[in-house]
PAMARFI-347488 format. One record per residue (C-alpha): x negated, y, z negated; residue in one letter; residue number from 1. Coordinates in pm, whole numbers, plus 50000, padded with zeros to 5 digits. Example, Ala and Ser with C-alpha at 12.3 -4.5 7.8 and 13.67 -1.06 7.14 Angstrom:
REM residues 2
[lokol [48770 49550 49220] A 1]
[lokol [48633 49894 49286] S 2]
This chain:
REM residues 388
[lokol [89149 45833 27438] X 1]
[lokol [88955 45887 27153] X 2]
[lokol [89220 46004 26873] X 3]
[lokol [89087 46037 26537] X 4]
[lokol [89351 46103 26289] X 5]
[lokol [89182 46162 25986] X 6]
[lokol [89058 46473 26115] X 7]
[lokol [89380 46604 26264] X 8]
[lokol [89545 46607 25953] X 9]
[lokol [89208 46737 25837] X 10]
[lokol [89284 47042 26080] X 11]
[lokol [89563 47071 25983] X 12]
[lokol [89593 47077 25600] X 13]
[lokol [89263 47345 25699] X 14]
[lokol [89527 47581 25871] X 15]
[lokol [89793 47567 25645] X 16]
[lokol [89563 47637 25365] X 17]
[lokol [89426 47973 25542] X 18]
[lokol [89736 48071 25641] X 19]
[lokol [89928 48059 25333] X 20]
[lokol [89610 48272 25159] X 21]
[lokol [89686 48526 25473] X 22]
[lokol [90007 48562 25377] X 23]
[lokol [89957 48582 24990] X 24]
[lokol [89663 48835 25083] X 25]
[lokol [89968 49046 25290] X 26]
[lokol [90211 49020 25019] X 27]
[lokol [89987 49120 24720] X 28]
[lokol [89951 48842 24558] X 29]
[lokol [89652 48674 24598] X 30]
[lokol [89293 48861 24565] X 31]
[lokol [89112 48950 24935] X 32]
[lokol [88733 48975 24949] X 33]
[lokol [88634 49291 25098] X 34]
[lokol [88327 49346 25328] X 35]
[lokol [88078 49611 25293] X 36]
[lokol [88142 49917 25422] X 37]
[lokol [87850 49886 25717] X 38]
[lokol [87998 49582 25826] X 39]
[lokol [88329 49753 25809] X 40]
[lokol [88224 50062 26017] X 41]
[lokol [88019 49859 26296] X 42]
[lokol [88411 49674 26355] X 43]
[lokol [88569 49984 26365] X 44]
[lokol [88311 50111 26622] X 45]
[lokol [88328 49793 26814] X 46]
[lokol [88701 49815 26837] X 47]
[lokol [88666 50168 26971] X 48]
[lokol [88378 50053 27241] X 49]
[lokol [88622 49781 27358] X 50]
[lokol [88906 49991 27367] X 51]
[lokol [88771 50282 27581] X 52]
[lokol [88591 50071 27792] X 53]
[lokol [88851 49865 27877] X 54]
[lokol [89033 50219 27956] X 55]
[lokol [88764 50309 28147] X 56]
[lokol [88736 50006 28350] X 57]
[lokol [89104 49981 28426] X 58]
[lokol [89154 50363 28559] X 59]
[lokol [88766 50349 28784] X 60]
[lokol [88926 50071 28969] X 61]
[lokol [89285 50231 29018] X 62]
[lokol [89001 50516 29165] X 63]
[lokol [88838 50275 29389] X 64]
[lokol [89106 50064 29433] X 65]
[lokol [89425 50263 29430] X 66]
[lokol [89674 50039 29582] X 67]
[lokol [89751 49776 29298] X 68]
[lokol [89861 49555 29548] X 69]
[lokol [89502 49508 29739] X 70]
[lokol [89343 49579 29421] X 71]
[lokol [89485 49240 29350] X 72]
[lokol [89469 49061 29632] X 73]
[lokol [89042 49148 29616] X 74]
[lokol [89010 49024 29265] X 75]
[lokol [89184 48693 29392] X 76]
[lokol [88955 48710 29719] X 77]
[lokol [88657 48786 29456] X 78]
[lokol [88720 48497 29285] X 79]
[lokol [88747 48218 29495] X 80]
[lokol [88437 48368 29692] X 81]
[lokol [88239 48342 29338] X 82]
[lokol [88400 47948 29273] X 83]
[lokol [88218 47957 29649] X 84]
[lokol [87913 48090 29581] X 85]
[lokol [87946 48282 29880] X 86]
[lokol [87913 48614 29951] X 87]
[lokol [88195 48839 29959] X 88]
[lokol [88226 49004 30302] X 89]
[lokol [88241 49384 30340] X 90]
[lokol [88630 49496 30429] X 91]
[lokol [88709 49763 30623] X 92]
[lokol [88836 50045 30446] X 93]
[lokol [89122 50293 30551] X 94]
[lokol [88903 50551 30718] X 95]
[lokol [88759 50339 30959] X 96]
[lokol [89078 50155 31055] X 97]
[lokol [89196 50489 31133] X 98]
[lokol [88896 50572 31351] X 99]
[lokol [88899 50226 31523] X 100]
[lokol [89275 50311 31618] X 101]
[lokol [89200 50674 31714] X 102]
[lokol [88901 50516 31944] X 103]
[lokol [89155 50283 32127] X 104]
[lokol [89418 50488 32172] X 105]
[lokol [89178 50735 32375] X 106]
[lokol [89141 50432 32607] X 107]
[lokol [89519 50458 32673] X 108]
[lokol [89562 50853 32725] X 109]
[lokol [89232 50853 32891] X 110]
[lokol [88897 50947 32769] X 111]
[lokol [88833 51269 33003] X 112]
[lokol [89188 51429 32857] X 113]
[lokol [89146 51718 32649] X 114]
[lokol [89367 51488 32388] X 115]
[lokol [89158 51205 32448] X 116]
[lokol [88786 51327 32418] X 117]
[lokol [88907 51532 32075] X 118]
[lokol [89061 51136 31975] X 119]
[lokol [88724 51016 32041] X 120]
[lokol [88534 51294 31870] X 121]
[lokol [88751 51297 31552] X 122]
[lokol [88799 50895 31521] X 123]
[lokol [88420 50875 31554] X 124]
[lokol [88374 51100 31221] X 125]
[lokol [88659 50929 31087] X 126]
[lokol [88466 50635 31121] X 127]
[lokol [88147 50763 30967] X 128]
[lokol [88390 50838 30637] X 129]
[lokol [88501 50539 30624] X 130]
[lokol [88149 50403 30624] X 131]
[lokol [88034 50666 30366] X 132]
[lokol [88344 50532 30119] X 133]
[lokol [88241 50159 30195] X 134]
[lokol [87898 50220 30086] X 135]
[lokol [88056 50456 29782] X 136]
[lokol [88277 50120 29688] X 137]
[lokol [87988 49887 29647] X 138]
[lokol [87763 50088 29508] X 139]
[lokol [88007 50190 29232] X 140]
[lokol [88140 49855 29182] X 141]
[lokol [87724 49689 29154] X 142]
[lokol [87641 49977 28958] X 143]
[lokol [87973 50080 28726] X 144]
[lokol [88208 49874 28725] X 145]
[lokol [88002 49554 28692] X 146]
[lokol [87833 49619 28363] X 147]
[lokol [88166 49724 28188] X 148]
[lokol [88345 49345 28300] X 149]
[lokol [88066 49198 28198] X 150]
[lokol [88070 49370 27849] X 151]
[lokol [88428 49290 27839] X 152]
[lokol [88423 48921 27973] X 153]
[lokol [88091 48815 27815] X 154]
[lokol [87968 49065 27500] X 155]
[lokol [88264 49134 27389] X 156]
[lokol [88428 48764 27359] X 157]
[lokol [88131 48648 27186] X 158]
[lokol [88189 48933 26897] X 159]
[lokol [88589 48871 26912] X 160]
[lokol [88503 48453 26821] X 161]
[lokol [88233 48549 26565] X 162]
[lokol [88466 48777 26387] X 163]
[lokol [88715 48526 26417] X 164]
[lokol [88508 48258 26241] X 165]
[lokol [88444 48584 25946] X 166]
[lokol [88760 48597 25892] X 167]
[lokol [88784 48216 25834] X 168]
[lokol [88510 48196 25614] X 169]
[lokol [88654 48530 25428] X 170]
[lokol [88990 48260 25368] X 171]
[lokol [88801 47999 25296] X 172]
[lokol [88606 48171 25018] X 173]
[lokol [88879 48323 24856] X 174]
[lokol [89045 48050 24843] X 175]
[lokol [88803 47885 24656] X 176]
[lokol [88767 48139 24407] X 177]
[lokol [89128 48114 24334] X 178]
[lokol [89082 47714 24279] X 179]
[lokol [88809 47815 24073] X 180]
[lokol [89063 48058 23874] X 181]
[lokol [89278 47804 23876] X 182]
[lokol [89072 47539 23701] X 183]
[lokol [88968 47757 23447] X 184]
[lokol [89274 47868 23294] X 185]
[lokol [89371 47480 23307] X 186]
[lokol [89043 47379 23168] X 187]
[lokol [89138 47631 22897] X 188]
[lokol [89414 47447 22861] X 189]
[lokol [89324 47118 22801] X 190]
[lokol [89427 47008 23102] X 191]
[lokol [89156 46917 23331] X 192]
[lokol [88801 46778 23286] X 193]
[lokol [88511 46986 23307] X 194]
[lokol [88441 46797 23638] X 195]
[lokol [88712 46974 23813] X 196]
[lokol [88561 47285 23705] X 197]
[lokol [88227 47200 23836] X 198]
[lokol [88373 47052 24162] X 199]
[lokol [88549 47357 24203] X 200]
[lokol [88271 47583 24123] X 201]
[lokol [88021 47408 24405] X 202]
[lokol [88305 47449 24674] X 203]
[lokol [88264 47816 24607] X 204]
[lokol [87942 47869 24631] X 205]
[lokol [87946 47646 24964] X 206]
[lokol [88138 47894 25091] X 207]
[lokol [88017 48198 24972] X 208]
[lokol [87674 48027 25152] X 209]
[lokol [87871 47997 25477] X 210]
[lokol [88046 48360 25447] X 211]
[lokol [87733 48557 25402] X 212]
[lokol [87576 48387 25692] X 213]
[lokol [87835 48452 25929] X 214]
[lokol [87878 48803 25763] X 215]
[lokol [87550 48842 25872] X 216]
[lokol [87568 48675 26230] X 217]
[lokol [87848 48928 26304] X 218]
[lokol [87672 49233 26193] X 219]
[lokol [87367 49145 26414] X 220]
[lokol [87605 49139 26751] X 221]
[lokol [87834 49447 26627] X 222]
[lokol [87455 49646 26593] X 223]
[lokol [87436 49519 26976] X 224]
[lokol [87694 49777 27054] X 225]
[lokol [87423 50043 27036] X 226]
[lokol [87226 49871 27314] X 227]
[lokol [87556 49820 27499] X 228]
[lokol [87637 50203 27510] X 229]
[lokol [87271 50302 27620] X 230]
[lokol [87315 50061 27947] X 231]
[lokol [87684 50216 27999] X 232]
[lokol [87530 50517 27991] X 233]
[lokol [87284 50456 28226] X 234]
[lokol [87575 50292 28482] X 235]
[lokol [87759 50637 28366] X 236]
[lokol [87469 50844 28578] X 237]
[lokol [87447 50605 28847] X 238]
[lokol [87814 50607 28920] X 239]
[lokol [87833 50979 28932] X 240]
[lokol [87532 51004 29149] X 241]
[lokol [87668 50767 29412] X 242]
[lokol [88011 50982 29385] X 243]
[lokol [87814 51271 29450] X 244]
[lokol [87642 51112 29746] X 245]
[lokol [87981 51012 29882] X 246]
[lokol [88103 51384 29855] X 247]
[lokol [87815 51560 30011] X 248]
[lokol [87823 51303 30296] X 249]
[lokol [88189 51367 30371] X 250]
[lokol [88183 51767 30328] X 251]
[lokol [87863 51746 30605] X 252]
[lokol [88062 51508 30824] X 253]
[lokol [88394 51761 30818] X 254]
[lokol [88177 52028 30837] X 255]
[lokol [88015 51858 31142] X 256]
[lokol [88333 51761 31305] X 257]
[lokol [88503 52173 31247] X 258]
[lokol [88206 52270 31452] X 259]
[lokol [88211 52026 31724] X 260]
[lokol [88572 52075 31770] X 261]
[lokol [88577 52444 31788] X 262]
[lokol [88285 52401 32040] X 263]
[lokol [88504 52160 32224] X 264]
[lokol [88829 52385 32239] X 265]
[lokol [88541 52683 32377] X 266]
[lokol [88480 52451 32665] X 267]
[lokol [88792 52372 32725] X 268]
[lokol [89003 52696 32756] X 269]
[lokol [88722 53001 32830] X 270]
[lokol [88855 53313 32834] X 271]
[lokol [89230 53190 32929] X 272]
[lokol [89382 53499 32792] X 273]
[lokol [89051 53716 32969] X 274]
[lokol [89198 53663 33305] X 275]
[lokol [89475 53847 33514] X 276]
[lokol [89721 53622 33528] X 277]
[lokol [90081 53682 33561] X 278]
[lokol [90261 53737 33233] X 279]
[lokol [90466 53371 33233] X 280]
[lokol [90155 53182 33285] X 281]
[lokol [89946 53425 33010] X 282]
[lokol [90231 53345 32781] X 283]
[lokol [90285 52940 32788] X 284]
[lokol [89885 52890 32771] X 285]
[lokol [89679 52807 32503] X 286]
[lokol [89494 53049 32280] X 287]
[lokol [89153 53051 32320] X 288]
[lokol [88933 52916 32056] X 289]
[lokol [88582 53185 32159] X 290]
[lokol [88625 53412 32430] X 291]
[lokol [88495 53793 32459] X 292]
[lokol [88884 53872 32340] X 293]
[lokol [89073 53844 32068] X 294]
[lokol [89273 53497 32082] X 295]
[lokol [89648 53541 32142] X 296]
[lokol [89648 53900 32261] X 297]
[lokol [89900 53992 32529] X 298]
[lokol [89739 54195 32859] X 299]
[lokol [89736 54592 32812] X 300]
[lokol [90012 54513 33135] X 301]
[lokol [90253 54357 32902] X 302]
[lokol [90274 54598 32617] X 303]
[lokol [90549 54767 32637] X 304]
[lokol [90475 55044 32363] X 305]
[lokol [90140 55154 32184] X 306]
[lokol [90027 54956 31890] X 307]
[lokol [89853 55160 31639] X 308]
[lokol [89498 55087 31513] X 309]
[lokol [89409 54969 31859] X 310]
[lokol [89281 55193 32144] X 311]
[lokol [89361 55018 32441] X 312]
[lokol [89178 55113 32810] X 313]
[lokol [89361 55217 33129] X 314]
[lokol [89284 54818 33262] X 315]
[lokol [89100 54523 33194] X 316]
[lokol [89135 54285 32889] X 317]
[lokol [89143 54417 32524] X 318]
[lokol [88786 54431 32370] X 319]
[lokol [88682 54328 32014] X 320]
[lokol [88515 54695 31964] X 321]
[lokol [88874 54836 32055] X 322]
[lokol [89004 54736 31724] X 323]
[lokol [89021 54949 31451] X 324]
[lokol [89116 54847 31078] X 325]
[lokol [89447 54935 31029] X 326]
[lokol [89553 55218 30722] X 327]
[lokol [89722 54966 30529] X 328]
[lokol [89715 54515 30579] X 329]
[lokol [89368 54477 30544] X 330]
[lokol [89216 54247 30239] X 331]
[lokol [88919 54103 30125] X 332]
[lokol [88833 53746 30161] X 333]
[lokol [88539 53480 30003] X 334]
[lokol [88400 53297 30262] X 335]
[lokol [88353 52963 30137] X 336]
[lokol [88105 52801 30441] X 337]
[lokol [87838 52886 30657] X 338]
[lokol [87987 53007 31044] X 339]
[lokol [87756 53109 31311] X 340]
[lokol [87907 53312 31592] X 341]
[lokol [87960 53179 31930] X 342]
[lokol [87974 53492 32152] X 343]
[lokol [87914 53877 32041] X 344]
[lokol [88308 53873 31981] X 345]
[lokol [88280 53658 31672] X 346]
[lokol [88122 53751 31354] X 347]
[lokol [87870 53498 31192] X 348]
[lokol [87956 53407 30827] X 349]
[lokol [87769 53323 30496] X 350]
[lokol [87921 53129 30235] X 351]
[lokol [88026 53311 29892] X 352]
[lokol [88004 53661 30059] X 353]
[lokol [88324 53920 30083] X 354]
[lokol [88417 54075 30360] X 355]
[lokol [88714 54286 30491] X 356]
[lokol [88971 54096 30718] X 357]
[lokol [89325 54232 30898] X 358]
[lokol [89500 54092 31189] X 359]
[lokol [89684 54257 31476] X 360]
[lokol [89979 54192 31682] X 361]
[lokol [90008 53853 31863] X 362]
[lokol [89684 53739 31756] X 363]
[lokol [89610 53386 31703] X 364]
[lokol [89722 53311 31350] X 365]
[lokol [89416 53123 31305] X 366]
[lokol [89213 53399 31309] X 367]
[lokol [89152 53709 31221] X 368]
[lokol [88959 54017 31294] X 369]
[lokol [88651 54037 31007] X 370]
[lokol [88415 54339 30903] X 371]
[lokol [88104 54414 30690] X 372]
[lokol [87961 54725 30693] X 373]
[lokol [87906 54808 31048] X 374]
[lokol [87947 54470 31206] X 375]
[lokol [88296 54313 31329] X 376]
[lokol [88441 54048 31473] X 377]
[lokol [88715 53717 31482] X 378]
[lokol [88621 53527 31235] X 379]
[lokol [88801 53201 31163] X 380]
[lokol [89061 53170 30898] X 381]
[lokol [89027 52809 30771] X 382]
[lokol [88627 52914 30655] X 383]
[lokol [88794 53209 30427] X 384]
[lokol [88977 53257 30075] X 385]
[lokol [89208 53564 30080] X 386]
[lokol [89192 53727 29773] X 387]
[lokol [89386 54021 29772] X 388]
């Protein structure tokens, strides 16, 4: 082992030397050289770039990662797959685990079941989610989060050991001028050759050589951070554009899914509460979803007094037209999507417009009966924002 002495003690005497200067320059008693007040402000703005970032960083991969416990388990997957150089397979995210489990456990309660078809339908679009957040994930973390690690990891420790070796230089210098002090006053004296003087003099201006250029190395990388915050902010737009790709793919996928299953639960129950059955069957079965009456209505044969509002005919099931809007329980309502009727007893929506809503007795509480201007009809709650 090569061991070379001399220069450990070199080291050494090197570090004490600095240090005690640091700790004169704390205490007051020994002179500090300042730097100039460009240099100083490109630090202070580096230190703030490297702060925020690393903020920044942290918090968009609690977002994408918001389990710290698989957040850490796919850095350590990460890292032995880059010590690989392999490629990092994709993972399967939440969304379509729950899809995949939604898909087999139709298998087990049968795929023709009312349960198990609606299993199939939503797992499928569950699925698709979880395929739109995959794709979200990498794109965000190529895009985003990439750039800022390597800013942190690469930029940034390059600037912290250059202003590292500053500060050395800034020791080293001043503690030459004070040697330089010092053999003055005891050349002044009488008691030290002019030699010493001179010696001491050529040390400083070594290092005042070696400060200035690394004064100057430094400020060329902090000016880098102005580069460095025109490529975040490009990431910056990418990132949100990819979020707002995610988000429009997942409101059209819900929205998709709303409209399948309320086709679905038409199919499945038409006109249950249209039909003459007897009043213990009419009561146990389920509302139905679009049907030429309104959902959860009783027969006119099982009312047992008048309801008023609602003109009700000798026989035959209750009719949309028949309802009138009560005196007082009506309210306005924003629609906030897009509904298109699916028989003349529904009333087709458009997003952002008000309209007049009221329910009756026993109707289905996720509806209600809607009106604008002339036209009315059921019109489903979960499209709607009461406002009054």
């Amino acid at each position: 082992m090569d061991f070379n002495l001399k220069k450990l003690t070199s080291d050494a005497g090197v570090f004490f030397t600095r240090a005690v200067q640091f700790t004169e320059e704390k205490l007051g008693s020994a002179e500090k050289t300042e730097l100039d007040a460009h240099l100083e402000n490109l630090i202070a703005r580096a230190d703030c770039t490297k702060n925020w970032t690393e903020k920044i960083f942290r918090q968009t991969e609690v977002l994408l990662q918001p389990n710290p416990i698989d957040h850490t388990g796919a850095r350590i997957e990460e890292f032995f797959y880059e010590k690989l150089d392999k490629k990092i397979p994709s993972r399967t995210t939440n969304g379509e685990l729950l899809g995949q489990y939604m898909l087999d456990a139709a298998k087990d309660f049968g795929p023709g079941t009312p349960y198990g078809s609606t299993l199939i339908t939503v797992g499928e679009y569950q699925s698709r989610l979880g395929g739109a957040e995959r794709e979200f994930l990498q794109t965000s973390a190529i895009n985003f989060l990439t750039p800022l690690r390597n800013f942190l990891e690469g930029d940034w420790r390059t600037i912290s050991k250059e202003r590292r070796l500053l500060e050395n230089r800034r020791l080293d210098l001043d503690i030459c001028k004070a040697r330089v002090k010092k053999a003055k006053q005891a050349e002044a004296k009488a008691a030290l050759w002019s030699e010493e003087v001179d010696k001491a003099e050529q040390e400083l201006r070594v290092a005042q050589t070696e400060f200035d250029r690394q004064a100057e190395v430094t400020r060329l990388l902090l000016e880098g951070i102005s580069s460095t915050h025109v490529n975040h902010l490009r990431c910056l737009h990418e990132f949100v554009e990819a979020q707002a790709t995610y988000y429009a793919q997942c409101h059209q996928y819900m929205q998709e899914l709303q409209k399948e299953l309320s086709s679905a639960n038409s199919d499945t129950y038409p006109n249950s509460f249209a039909s003459n059955a007897n009043p213990s069957t009419s009561a146990t079965s389920p509302s139905p979803v679009s049907s030429a009456t309104l959902p959860g209505v009783s027969p006119p044969c099982l009312a047992s007094t008048s309801t008023p509002g609602i003109a009700r005919e000798p026989s035959g099931p209750l009719k949309i037209q028949d309802v009138q809007q009560p005196s007082t329980g009506h309210r306005k309502a924003k629609v906030l999507y897009d509904y298109d009727a699916h028989d003349t007893s529904e009333l087709s929506l458009l997003a952002d417009e008000l309209i007049t809503v009221y329910t009756v007795p026993g109707m289905d509480p996720d509806w209600l009966v809607g009106e604008r201007g002339n036209q009315k009809g059921k019109v489903p709650v979960t499209y709607l924002e009461l406002l009054s």
